[in-house]
C-alpha positions in Angstrom: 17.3 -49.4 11.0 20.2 -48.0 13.4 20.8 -49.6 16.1 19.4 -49.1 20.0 22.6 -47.2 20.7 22.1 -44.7 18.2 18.7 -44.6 18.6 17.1 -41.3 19.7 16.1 -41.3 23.2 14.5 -39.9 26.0 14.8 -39.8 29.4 12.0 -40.1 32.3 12.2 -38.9 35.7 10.6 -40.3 38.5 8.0 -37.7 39.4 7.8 -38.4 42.9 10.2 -40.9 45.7 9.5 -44.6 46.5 10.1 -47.8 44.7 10.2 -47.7 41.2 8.9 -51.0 39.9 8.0 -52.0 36.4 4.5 -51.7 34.6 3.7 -55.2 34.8 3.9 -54.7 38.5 1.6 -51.8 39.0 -1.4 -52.9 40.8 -4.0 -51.5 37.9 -4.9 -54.4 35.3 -5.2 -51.5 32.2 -2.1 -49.7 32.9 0.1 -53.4 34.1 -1.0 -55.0 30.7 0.4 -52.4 28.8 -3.6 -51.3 27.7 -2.3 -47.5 27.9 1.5 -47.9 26.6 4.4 -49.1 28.2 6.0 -47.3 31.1 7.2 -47.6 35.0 5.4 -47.1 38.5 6.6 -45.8 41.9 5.4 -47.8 44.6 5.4 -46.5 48.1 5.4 -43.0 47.0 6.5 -40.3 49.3 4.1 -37.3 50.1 5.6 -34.4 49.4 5.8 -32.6 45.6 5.3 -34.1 42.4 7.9 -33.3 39.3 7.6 -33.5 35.8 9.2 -36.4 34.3 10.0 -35.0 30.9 10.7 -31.2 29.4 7.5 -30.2 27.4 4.2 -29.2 26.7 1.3 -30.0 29.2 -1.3 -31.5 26.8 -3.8 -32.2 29.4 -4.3 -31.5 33.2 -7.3 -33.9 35.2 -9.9 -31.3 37.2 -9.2 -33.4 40.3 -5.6 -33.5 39.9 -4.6 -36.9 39.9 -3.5 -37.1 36.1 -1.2 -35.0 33.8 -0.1 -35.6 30.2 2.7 -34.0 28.5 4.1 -34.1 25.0 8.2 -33.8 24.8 9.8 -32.0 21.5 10.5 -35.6 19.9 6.9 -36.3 20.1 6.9 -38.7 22.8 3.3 -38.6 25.2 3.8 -39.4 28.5 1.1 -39.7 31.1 1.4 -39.3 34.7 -1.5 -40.9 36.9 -1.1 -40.5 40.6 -2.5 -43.1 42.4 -5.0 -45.9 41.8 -8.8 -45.1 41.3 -7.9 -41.3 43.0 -10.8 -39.8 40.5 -12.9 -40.5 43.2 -10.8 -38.2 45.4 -12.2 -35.1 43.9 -8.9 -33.9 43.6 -8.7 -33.4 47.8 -5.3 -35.5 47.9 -3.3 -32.8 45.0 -2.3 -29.5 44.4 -1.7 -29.4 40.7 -0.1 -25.9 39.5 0.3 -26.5 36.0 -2.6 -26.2 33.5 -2.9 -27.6 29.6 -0.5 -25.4 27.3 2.2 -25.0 30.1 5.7 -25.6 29.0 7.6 -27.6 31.8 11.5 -28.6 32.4 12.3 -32.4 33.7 12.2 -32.0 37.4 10.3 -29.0 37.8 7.5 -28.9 40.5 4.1 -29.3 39.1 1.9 -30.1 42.2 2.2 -31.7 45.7 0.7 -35.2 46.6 -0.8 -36.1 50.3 -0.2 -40.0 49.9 -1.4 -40.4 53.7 -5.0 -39.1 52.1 -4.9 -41.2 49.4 -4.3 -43.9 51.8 -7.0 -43.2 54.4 -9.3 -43.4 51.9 -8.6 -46.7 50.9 -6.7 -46.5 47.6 -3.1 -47.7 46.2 -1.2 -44.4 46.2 1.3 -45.9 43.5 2.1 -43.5 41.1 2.1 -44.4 37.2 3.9 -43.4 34.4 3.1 -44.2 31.2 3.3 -43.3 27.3 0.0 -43.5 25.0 1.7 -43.7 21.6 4.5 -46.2 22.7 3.5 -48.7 19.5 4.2 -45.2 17.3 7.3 -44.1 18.6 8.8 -46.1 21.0 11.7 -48.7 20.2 12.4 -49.9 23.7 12.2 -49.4 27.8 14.8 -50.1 30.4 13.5 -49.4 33.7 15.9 -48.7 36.5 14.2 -50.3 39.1 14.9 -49.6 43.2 14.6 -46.8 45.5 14.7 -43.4 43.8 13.9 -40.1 45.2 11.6 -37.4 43.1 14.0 -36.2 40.0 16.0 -39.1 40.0 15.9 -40.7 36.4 14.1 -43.6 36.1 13.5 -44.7 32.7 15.8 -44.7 29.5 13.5 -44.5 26.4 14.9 -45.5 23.2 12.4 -44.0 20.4 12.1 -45.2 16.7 14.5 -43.5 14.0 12.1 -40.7 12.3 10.5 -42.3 9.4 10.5 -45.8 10.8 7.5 -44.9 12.8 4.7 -47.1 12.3 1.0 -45.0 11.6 -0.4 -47.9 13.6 -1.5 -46.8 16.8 -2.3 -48.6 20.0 -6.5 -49.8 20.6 -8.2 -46.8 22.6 -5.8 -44.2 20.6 -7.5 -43.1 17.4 -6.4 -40.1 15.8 -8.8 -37.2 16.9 -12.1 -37.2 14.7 -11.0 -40.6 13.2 -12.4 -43.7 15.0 -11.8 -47.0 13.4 -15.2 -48.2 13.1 -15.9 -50.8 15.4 -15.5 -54.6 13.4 -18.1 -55.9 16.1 -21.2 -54.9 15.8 -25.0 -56.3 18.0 -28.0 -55.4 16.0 -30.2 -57.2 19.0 -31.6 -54.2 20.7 -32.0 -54.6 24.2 -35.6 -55.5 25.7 -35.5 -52.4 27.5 -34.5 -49.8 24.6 -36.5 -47.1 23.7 -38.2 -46.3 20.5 -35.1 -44.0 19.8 -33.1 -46.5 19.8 -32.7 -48.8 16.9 -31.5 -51.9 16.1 -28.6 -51.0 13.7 -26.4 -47.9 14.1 -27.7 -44.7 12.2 -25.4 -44.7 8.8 -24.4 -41.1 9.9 -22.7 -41.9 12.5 -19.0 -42.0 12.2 -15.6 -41.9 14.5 -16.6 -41.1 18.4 -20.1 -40.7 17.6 -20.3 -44.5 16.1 -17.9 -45.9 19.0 -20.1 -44.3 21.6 -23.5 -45.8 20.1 -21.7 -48.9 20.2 -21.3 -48.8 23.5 -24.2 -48.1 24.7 -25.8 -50.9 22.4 -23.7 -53.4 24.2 -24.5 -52.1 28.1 -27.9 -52.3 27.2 -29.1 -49.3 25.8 -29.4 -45.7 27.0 -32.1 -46.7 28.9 -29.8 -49.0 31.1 -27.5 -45.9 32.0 -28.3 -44.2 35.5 -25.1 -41.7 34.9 -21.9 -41.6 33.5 -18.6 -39.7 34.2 -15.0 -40.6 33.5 -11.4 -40.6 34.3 -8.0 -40.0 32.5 -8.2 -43.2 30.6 -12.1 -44.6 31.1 -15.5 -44.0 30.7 -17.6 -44.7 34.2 -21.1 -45.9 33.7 -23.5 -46.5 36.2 -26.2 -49.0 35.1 -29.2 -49.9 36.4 -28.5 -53.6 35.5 -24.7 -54.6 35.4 -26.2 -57.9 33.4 -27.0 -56.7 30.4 -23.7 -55.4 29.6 -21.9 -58.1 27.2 -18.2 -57.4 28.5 -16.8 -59.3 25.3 -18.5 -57.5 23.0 -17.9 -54.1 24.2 -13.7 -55.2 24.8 -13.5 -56.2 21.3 -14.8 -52.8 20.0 -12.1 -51.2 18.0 -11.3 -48.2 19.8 -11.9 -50.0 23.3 -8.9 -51.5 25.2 -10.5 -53.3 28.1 -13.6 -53.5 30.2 -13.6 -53.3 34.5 -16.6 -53.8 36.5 -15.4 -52.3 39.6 -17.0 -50.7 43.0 -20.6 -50.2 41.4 -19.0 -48.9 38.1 -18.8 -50.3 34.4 -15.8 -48.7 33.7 -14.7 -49.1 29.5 -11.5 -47.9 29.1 -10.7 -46.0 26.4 -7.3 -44.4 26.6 -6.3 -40.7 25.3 -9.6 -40.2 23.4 -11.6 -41.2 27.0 -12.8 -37.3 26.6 -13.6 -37.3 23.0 -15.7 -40.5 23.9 -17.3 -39.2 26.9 -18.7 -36.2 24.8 -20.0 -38.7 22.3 -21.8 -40.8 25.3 -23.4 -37.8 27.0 -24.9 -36.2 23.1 -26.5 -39.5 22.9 -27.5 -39.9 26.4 -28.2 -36.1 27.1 -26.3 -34.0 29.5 -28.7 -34.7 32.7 -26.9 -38.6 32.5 -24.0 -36.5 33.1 -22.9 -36.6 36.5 -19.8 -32.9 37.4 -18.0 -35.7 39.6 -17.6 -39.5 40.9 -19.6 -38.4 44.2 -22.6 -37.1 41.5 -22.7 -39.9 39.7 -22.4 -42.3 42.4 -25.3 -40.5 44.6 -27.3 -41.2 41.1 -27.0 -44.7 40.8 -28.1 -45.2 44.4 -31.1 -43.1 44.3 -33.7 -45.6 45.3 -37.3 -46.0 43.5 -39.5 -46.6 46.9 -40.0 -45.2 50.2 -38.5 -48.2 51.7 -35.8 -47.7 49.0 -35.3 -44.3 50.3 -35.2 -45.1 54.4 -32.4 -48.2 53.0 -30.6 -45.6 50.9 -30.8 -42.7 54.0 -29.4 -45.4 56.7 -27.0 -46.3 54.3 -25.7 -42.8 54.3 -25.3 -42.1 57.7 -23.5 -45.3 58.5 -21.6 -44.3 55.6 -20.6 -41.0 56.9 -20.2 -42.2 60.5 -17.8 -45.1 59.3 -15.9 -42.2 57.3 -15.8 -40.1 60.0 -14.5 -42.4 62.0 -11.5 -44.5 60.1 -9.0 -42.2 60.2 -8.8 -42.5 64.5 -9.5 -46.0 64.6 -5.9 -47.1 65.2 -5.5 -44.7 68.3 -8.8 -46.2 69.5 -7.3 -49.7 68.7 -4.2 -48.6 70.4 -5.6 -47.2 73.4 -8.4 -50.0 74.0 -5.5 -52.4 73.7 -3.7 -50.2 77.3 -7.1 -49.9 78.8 -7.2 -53.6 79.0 -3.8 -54.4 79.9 -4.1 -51.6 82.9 -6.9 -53.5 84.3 -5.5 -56.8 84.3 -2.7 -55.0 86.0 -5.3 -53.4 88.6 -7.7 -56.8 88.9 -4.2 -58.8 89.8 -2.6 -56.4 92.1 0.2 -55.4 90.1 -1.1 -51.6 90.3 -3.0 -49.9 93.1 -5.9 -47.4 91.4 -4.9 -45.1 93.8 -1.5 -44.5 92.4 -0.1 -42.3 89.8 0.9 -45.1 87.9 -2.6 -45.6 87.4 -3.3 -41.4 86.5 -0.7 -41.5 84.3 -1.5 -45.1 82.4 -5.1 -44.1 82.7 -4.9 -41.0 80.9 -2.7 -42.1 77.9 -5.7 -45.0 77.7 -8.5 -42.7 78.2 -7.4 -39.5 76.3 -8.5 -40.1 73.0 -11.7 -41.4 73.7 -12.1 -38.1 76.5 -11.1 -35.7 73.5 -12.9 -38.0 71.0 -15.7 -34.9 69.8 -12.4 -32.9 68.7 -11.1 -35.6 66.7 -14.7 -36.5 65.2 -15.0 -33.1 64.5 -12.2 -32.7 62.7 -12.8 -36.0 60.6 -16.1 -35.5 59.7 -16.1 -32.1 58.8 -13.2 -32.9 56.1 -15.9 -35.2 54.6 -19.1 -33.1 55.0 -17.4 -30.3 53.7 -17.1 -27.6 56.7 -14.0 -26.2 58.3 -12.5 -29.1 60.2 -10.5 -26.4 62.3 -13.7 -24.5 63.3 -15.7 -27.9 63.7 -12.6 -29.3 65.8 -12.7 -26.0 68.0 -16.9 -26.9 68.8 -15.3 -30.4 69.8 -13.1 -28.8 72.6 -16.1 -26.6 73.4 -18.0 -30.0 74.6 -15.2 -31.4 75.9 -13.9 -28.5 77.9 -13.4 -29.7 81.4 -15.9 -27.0 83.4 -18.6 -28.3 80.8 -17.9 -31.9 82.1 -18.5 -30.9 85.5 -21.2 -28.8 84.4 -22.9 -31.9 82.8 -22.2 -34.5 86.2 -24.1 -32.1 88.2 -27.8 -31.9 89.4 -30.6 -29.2 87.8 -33.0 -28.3 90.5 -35.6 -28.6 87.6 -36.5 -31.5 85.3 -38.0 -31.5 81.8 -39.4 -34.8 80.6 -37.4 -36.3 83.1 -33.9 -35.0 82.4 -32.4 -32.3 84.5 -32.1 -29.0 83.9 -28.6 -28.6 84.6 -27.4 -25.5 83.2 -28.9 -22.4 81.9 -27.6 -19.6 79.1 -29.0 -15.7 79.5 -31.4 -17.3 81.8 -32.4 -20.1 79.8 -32.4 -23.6 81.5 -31.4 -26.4 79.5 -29.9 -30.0 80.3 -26.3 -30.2 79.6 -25.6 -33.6 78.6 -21.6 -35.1 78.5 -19.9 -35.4 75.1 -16.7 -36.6 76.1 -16.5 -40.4 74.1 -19.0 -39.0 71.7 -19.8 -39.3 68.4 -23.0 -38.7 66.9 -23.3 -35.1 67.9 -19.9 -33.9 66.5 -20.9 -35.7 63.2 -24.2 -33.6 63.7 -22.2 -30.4 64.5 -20.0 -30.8 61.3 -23.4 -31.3 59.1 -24.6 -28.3 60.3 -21.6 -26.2 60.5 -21.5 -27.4 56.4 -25.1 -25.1 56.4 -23.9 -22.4 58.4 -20.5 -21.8 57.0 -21.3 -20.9 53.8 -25.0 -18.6 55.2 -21.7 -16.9 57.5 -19.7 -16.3 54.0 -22.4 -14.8 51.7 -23.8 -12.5 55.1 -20.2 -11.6 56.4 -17.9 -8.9 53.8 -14.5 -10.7 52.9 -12.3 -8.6 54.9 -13.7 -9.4 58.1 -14.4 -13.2 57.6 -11.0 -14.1 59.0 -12.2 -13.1 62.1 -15.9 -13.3 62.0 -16.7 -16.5 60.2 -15.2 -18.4 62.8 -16.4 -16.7 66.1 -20.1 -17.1 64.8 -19.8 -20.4 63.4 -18.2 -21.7 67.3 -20.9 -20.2 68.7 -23.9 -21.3 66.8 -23.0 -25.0 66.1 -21.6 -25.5 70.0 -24.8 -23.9 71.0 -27.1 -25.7 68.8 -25.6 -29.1 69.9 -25.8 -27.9 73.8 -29.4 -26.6 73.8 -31.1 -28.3 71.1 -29.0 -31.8 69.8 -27.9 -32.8 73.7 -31.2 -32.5 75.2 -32.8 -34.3 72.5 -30.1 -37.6 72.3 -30.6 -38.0 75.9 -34.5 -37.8 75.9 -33.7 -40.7 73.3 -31.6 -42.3 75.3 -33.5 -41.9 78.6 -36.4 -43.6 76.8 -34.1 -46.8 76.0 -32.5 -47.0 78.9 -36.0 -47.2 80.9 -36.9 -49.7 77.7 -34.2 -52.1 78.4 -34.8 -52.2 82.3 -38.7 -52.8 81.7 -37.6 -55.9 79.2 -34.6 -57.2 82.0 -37.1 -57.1 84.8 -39.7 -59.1 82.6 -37.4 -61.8 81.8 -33.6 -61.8 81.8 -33.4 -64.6 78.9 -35.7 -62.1 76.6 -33.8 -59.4 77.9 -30.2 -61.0 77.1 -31.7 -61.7 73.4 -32.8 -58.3 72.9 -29.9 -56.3 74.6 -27.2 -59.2 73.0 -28.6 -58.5 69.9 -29.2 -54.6 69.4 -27.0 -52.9 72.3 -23.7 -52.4 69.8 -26.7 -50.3 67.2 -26.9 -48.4 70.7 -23.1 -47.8 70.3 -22.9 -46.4 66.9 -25.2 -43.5 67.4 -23.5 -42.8 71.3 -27.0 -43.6 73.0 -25.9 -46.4 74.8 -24.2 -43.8 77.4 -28.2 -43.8 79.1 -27.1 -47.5 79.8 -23.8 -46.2 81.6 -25.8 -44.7 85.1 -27.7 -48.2 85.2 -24.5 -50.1 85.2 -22.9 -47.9 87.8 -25.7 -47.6 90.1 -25.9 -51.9 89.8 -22.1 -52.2 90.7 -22.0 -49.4 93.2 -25.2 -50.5 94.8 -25.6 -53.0 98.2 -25.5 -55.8 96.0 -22.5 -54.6 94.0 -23.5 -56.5 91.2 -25.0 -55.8 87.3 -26.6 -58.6 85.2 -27.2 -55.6 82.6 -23.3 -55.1 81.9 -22.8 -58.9 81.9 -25.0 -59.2 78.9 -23.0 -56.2 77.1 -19.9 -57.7 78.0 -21.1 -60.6 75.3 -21.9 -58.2 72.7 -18.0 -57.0 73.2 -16.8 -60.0 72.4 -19.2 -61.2 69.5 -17.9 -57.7 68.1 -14.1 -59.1 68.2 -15.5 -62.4 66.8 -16.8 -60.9 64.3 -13.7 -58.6 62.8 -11.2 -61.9 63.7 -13.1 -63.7 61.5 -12.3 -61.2 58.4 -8.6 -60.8 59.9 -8.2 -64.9 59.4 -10.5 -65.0 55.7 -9.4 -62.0 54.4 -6.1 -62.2 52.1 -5.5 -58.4 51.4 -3.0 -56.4 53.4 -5.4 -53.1 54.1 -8.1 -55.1 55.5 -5.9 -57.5 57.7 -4.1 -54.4 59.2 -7.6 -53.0 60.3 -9.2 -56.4 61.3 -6.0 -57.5 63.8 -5.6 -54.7 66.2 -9.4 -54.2 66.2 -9.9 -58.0 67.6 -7.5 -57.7 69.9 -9.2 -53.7 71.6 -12.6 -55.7 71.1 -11.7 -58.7 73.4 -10.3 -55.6 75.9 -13.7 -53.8 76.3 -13.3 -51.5 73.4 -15.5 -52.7 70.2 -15.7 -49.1 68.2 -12.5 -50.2 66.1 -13.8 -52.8 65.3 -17.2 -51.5 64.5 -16.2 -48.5 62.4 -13.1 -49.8 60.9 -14.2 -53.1 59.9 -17.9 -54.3 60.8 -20.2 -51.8 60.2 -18.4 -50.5 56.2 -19.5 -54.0 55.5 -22.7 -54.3 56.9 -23.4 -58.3 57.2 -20.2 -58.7 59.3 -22.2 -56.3 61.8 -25.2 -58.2 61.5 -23.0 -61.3 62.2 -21.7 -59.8 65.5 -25.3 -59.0 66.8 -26.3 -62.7 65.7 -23.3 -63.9 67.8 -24.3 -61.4 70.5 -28.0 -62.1 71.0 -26.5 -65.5 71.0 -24.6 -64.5 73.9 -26.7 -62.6 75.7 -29.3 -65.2 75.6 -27.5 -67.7 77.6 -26.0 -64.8 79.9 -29.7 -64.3 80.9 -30.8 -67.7 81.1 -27.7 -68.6 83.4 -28.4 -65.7 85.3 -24.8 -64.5 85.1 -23.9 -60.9 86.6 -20.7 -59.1 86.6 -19.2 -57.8 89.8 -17.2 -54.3 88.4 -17.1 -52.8 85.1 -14.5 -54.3 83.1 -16.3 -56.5 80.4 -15.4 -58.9 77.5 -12.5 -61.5 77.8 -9.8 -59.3 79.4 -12.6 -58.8 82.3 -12.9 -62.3 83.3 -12.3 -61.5 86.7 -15.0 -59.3 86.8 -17.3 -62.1 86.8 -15.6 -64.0 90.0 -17.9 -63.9 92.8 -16.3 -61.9 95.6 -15.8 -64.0 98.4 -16.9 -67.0 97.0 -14.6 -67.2 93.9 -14.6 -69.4 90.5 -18.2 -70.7 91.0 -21.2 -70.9 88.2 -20.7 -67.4 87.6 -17.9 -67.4 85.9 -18.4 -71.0 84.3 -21.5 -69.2 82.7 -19.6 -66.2 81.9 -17.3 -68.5 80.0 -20.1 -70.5 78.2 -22.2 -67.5 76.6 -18.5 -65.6 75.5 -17.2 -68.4 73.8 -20.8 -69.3 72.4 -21.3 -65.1 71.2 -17.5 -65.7 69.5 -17.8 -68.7 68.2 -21.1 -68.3 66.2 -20.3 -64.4 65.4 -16.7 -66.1 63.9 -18.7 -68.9 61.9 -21.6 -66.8 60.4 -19.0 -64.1 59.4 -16.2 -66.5 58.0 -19.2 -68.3 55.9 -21.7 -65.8 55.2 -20.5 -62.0 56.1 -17.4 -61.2 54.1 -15.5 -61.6 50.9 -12.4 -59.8 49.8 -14.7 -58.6 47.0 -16.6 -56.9 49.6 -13.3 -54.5 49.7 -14.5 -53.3 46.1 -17.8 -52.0 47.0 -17.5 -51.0 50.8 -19.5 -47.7 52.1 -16.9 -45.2 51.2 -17.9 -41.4 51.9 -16.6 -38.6 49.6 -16.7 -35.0 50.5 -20.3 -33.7 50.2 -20.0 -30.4 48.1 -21.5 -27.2 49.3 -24.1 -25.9 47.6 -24.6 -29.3 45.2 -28.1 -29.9 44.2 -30.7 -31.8 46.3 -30.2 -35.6 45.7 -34.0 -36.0 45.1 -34.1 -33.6 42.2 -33.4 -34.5 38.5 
């Protein structure tokens, strides 16, 4: 054989900037063992355009993006996979503009990347390169490892002298139509397979068609399968029960490279021939197993059986969405609970007078993004319910438009089931309720601008729905959340707010277990604003004093116990970087960071916190403890010294049921609420398709 020198060769370019690193270092286990073919990765990719990384044919193009192949002139297949897990992007993060049967040069522009929406939505944006048929035709890899920018070359491929190529050909990587059959085979059907099914393969079946009934044997039978989809290199299945997949057998399949069991899925990776497979899979399974997308097949596997099922599955959802809706703003929130607290240490010691303009100015860059909060909510949620964010941001500013604000402090001269009718549109009074810090209603708002927006589009004639399409959609979601949504939150939040009075005046221990332990569910859905007027008319009343907002004050800081505890267990860099700045806003006052970005996505940490908060709020009833201005969990410890009288039983109280609600939310969470594996399968929400088929319907 010639030598490496005068070996052919081929060079790869680095498709997009970062760090190029080697395979074994690319944080997939399939692609970093070398399962798909040898290659490099770019870590820390820069968003911006993605370049091809060799002159040839485009021999396949992924519908969501995330994955191209190409074939050079020498023969060489090299496969480009943006990003970790992206399939489940739905393509939303790339802009391919290349299809299959394009010819490309090295370093031409074949799409763009947005790496900061790979990375909001919780996956590695490292980029992969790889080459399928490296045991055919590939004699060695140097990888020129560093900081590159798009273009730059970053592998030197030596390829094998024509002739010297070996016809073997790596597992996963059959020739198209020819399968190896599979060496091991389980004639034990499985206890829940159907008559169809039969205990030895058909004798007809060859290549894909054998491999696939193979499979499906060893996951435990078609019957087992809720869905399936797949990726550039794997088949997904959803099963009903993960345990009666044998993960040995179905590795050791010839024509299988590995087995992952990964966020809900049973993913068997396959390789090039994943497609070929997949077709095989679904004509066994029939096409209604086959799910268009990850968001289709996933809705599939968690369509629940019972009503109780179905209410688990539906509150689920919207803490799903909510959470989603809320992750990408949770650092400003962090950020600016973080200066809310440090201005009013700075305005309980003295240090600055409230009536300054230091305190405007360090007020408003604390209170800004919680004041503006429905235009950033909109935004958020709409990308993920599928309407216009930009329209949907627009209703935001609608509700948070300073003339509404006044509009919604002032008094109706007319009530309607007790709320007043404060405002009135062509003569029609209705109650115009306050959405600045909300939520709820602007994750409403983008739901139903998802319904109207596309009604507007099929009604409207193309050349006018520049225009049109967004003046009707501004005015039919802001005024269906003003007359209708508004009126009916606060009647819901009127009702608790008179609820949690009634229990407090009954008994303040039973009211500090109740409140401790369900106020922050009050929080998530915004109705814990009809708490708010109590509060103030307590503090701004003779006595000056509210035992209500001492007993929030402890669900604050179970809240912060709870998320500290995941930022000292958890060992993985995303979920630390969440878990630290969201303590540290929660111990200030502010606990929706840490709800949204940590507690609630995985759902026994927040049932941790309201342990740790009834806990809390028990012993802030029984000790009778009352706070003496609004400021609450431990940055607004002087809020609970006794004016005039000073660090009595007030405060020791105060002290006992905080560090009681932290310790026990802390210990119950670092024992019992989280896991790093809890990362794999956290509530993640996906863009909801317009126009996608009711859920409930096979």
């Amino acid at each position: 054989m010639a030598s490496e020198t005068d070996s052919p060769r081929e060079e790869l370019l680095a498709p997009v900037g970062g760090t190029i690193i080697g395979i074994a270092d690319v944080p997939d286990p399939v692609f970093s063992g070398k399962m798909v073919g040898d290659g490099f990765g770019v870590s820390e990719p820069s968003t911006g355009d993605v370049l091809a990384p060799v002159s040839g044919t485009v021999t396949m193009a992924a519908d969501t993006g995330h994955a191209l192949g190409f074939k050079t002139d020498s023969g060489l297949e090299v496969l480009v996979h943006l990003g970790v897990d992206t399939v489940e992007l739905e393509g939303r993060p790339f802009a391919m503009e290349v299809s299959k049967g394009d010819a490309v040069q090295a370093g031409q522009r074949i799409g763009r990347m947005d790496v900061e929406a790979i990375t909001e939505a919780g996956k590695d944006p490292t980029a992969i390169v790889v080459m399928p048929n490296t045991a055919k035709k590939v004699e060695s890899v140097q990888v020129r490892a560093g900081h590159t920018e798009a273009g730059q070359p970053a592998v030197d491929v030596a390829l094998k002298e024509p002739g010297t190529e070996t016809g073997a050909v790596p597992a996963g990587d059959p020739e198209p139509g020819h399968a190896r059959q599979p060496q091991v085979e389980n004639t034990a059907a499985p206890a829940d397979a159907t008559e169809a099914e039969s205990e030895e393969r058909p004798g007809d079946l060859t290549g894909y068609d054998a491999l696939a009934w193979d499979i499906l044997d060893n996951i435990g039978g078609k019957a087992n399968v809720r869905s399936v989809t797949h990726c550039i290199t794997r088949v997904r299945f959803y099963l009903k029960d993960q345990g009666k997949a044998d993960d040995e057998v179905v590795a050791d399949l010839d024509g299988v490279i590995d087995v992952v069991r990964a966020g809900g899925q049973y993913q068997v990776v396959i390789g090039p021939a994943v497609e070929d497979v997949y077709d095989a899979v679904v004509k066994q399974l029939g096409t209604d197993k086959a799910a268009a997308s990850e968001q289709d097949a996933a809705e599939e596997a968690e369509r629940p059986d019972t009503a109780w099922g179905w209410v688990k599955y539906g509150f689920s959802s919207l803490i799903g969405v909510i959470t989603g809706s809320m992750i990408p703003v949770i650092g400003l929130l962090a950020a600016a609970g973080i200066l809310k607290g440090i201005l009013s240490l700075l305005t309980q010691f003295d240090v600055v007078d409230e009536s300054s303009q230091t305190f405007t100015i360090i007020s408003a860059m604390g209170d800004a993004v919680f004041y503006f909060l429905p235009i950033f909510v909109g935004f958020t949620a709409a990308r993920r319910l599928g309407s216009d964010p930009i329209i949907v941001s627009i209703v935001g500013g609608v509700l948070a438009y300073p003339t509404l604000v006044e509009m919604a402090a002032g008094e109706g001269q007319r009530s309607l089931l007790g709320m007043s009718l404060n405002a009135e549109f062509f003569g029609l009074p209705f109650h115009m309720a306050s959405y600045s810090y909300s939520i709820f209603p602007m994750i409403v708002a983008a739901w139903f601008a998802s319904i109207v927006e596309p009604w507007l589009k099929k009604i409207i004639p193309t050349v006018l729905r520049m225009i049109f399409v967004p003046l009707f959609e501004v005015v039919i979601v802001s005024l269906a959340v003003m007359v209708v949504l508004g009126p009916a939150v606060m009647f819901v939040s009127e009702g608790i707010a008179s609820a949690l009075m009634w229990v407090y005046d009954m008994s303040p221990t039973i009211s500090g277990l109740i409140i401790g332990g369900f106020y922050q569910c009050l929080v998530i859905f915004g109705l814990h604003w009809a708490v708010i007027p109590i509060v103030t008319d307590q503090v701004s009343g003779p006595d000056g004093q509210s035992p209500i907002n001492a007993i929030i004050s402890a669900t604050m800081v179970a809240q912060g116990g709870a998320v500290l505890a995941v930022f000292v267990k958890s060992k993985l860099p995303k979920i630390k970087e969440l878990a630290g700045p969201a303590a540290i806003s929660a111990f200030c006052g502010i606990t929706e960071p840490a709800m949204y970005g940590v507690n609630l996505k995985y759902t026994r940490v927040f049932v941790m916190a309201s342990i740790g908060g009834a806990a809390g709020g028990l012993l802030t009833g029984m000790f009778g403890v009352t706070m003496y201005a609004f400021t609450g969990s431990l940055v607004g410890f002087p809020s609970f010294i006794t004016p005039g009288v000073g660090a009595d039983g007030n405060l020791v109280g105060y002290l006992i049921a905080s560090a009681t609600a932290l310790v026990v939310a802390f210990i119950l969470t670092y024992f019992f609420g989280f896991r790093d594996a809890d990362a794999d399968t956290a509530r993640e929400v996906k863009k909801v398709r317009l126009g996608r088929r009711d859920p409930v319907q096979k």
